[in-house]
Legacy VTK file of the C-alpha trace (Angstrom):
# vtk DataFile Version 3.0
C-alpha trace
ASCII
DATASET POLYDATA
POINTS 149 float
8.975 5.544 -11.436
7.059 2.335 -10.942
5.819 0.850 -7.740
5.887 -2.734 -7.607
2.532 -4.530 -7.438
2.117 -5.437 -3.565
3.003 -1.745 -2.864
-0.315 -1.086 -4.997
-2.596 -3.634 -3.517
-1.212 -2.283 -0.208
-1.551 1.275 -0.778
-4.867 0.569 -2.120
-6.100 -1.518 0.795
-4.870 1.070 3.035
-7.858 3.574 1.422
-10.299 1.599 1.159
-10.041 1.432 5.032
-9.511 5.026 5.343
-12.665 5.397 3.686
-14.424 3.190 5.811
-16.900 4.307 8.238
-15.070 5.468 11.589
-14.268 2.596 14.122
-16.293 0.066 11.230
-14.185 -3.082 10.155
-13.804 -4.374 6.699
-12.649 -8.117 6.272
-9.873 -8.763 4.128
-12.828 -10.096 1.741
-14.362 -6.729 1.523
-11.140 -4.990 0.919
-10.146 -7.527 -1.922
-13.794 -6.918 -3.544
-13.536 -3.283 -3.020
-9.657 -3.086 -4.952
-10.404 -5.740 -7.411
-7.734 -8.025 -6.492
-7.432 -11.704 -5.279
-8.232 -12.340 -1.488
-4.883 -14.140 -1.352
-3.086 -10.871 -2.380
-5.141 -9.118 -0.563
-4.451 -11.435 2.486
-0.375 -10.564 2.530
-0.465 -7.539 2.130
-3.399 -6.586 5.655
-0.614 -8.765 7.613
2.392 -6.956 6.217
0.433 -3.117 6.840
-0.505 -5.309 10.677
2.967 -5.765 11.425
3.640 -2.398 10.374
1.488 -1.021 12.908
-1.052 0.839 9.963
-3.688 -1.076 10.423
-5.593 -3.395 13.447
-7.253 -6.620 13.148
-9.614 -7.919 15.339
-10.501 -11.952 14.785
-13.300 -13.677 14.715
-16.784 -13.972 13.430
-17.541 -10.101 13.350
-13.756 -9.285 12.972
-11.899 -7.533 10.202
-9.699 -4.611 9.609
-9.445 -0.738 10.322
-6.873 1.956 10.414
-4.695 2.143 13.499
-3.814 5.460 14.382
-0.351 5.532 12.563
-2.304 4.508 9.690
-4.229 7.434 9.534
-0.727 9.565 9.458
1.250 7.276 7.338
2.174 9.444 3.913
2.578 7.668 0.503
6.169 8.172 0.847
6.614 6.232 4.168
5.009 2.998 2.576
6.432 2.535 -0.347
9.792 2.703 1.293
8.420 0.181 3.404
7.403 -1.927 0.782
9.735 -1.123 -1.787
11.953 -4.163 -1.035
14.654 -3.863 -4.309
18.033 -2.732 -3.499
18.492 -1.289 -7.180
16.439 0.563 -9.615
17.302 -1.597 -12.249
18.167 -4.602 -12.693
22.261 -4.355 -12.188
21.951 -7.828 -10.163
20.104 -10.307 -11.644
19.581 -14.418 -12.265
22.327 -14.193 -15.136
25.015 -12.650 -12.868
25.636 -8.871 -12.412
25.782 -6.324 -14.992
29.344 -6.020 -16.978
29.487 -2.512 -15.840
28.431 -2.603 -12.290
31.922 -1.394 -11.005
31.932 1.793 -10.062
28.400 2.303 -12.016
27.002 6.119 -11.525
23.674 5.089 -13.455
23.448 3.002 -10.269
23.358 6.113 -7.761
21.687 8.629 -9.876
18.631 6.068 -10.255
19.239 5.454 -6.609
18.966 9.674 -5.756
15.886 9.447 -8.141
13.734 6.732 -6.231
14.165 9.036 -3.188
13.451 12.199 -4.871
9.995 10.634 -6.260
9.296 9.228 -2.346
10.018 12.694 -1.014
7.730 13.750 -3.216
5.429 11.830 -1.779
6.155 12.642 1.799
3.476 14.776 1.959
0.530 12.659 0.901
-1.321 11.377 3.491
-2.676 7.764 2.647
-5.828 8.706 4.380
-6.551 11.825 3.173
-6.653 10.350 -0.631
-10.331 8.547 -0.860
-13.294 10.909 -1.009
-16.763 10.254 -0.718
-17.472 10.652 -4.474
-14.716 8.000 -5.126
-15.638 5.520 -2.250
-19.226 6.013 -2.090
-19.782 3.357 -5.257
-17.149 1.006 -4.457
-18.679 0.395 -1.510
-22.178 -0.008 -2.954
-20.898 -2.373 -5.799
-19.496 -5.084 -2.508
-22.499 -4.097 -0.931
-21.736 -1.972 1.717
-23.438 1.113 2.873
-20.905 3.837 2.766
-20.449 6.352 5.778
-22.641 3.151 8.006
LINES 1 150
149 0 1 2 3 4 5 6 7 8 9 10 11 12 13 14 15 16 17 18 19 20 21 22 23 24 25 26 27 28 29 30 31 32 33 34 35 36 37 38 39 40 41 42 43 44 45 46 47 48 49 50 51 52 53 54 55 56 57 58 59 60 61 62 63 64 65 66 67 68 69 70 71 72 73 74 75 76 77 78 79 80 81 82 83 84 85 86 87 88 89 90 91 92 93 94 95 96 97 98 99 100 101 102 103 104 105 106 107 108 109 110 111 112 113 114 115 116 117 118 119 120 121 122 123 124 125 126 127 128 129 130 131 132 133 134 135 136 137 138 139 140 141 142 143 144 145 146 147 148
């Protein structure tokens, strides 16, 4: 099963701020250094986890981002049906019209049954509880931030 990109970034965003030092805020700048992805991308996806409640923002000149408290529960699972915004596993509806043998297609629900089976799986992985020290510890150093300050 593949994720689609902003589930990534967003995923990825959401441990980098995990693994940030308690109550310290990250701007969306450090978080885009720290994942290696464009600010702009970066950008959409701390307002979509914001509106989801995972993560606060606080504006201004010594704003930035942290993990709310739902975002320090939130599992894998929970996010990427969140983010996951296709209706089918493959492409049975697409630009060129619908797929010949979409009527009364079982390929349709068994890929369906399968996208849930893999977020289940993932139902028990706590977003949070993924970055470690070891992992974090140069990230941080390479934006130049002191990890655990």
């Amino acid at each position: 099963m593949k994720i689609n990109a902003f589930a990534d970034v967003s995923l990825r965003a959401l441990m980098v701020l995990a693994a940030a030092p308690e109550g310290g805020l990250l701007t969306t700048q450090n978080v885009a250094d720290a994942v290696g992805t464009p600010y702009n991308h970066v950008s959409k996806a701390v307002a979509k986890l914001r509106m989801l409640g995972l993560i606060d923002v606080e504006r201004g000149r010594n704003g930035g981002s942290r993990l709310s408290a739902a975002g320090r529960r939130v599992t894998v699972g929970q996010v990427l049906r969140e983010l996951d915004t296709r209706e089918d596993a493959a492409e049975c509806i697409g630009p060129a019209g619908s797929c010949p043998l979409i009527n009364e297609c079982r390929l349709r629900g068994a890929l369906a049954r399968a996208r849930e089976a893999f977020y289940r799986e993932l139902d028990d992985v706590v977003v949070a509880e993924l970055p470690t020290s070891r992992q974090m510890t140069p990230v941080f150093e390479a934006i130049g931030l002191r990890p655990g300050a």
